[in-house]
N, C-alpha and C positions, 0 to 999 in steps of 0.2 A: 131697834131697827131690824133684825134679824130674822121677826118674825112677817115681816112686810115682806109680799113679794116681788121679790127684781123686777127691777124694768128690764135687765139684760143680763144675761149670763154667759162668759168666755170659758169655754174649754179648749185647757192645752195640756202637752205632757202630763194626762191622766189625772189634771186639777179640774175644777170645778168654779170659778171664781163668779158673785154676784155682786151685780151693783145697783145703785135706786136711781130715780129718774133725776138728770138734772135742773135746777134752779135756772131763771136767766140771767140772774148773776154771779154763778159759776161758767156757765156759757157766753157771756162777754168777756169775765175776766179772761177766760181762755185763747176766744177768738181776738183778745187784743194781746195776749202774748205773745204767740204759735207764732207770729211774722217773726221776730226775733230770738225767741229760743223756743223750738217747737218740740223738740222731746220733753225736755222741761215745763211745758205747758202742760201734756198729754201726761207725764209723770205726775203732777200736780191733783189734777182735775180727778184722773182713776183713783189717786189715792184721797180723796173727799168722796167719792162715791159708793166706792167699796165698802159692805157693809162692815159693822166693827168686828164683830168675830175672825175677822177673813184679814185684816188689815196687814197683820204683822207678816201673813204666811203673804198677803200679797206682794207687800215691799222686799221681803225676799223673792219672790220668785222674777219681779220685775228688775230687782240688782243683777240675776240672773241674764235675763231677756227682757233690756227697756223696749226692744220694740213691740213689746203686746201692749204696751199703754196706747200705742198710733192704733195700734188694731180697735183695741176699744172705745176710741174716741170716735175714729171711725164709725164702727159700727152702732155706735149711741147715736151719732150725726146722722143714720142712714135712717135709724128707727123713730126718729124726730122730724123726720121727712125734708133734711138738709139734702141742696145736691150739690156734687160735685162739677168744679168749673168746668164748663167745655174747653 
């Protein structure tokens, strides 16, 4: 997987992180979580995405800062051309 190219790439704190394009059944299971645990969703989903090299340095860095997983889901949702509710 490593050699495919992202669908998305997050940079923070001078990382680099890449992820592959969602499934629509990662994207249900998600958007049927997120009403009841939404970081935990966002936690979840990043980490099936993330490609495998990246994994380990990813879940560290999200123990660090879980809210880059909202970020990411976000902006997966935005490049999917999700919109946000008025």
């Amino acid at each position: 997987m490593d050699n495919i190219e992202a669908f998305y790439t997050y940079e923070d704190e001078g990382k680099q992180f890449r992820f592959r394009r969602p499934t629509v059944a990662e994207l249900d299971l998600m958007t049927t979580r997120v009403k009841t645990a939404a970081l935990s969703s966002a936690l979840n989903l990043t980490s099936a995405l993330i490609v495998a090299s990246q994994k380990t340095e990813w879940d560290a860095f999200v123990s660090e800062f879980p809210g880059a997983s909202s970020t990411v889901v976000g902006d997966i949702m935005k490049r999917l051309k999700f919109r946000a509710p008025d």
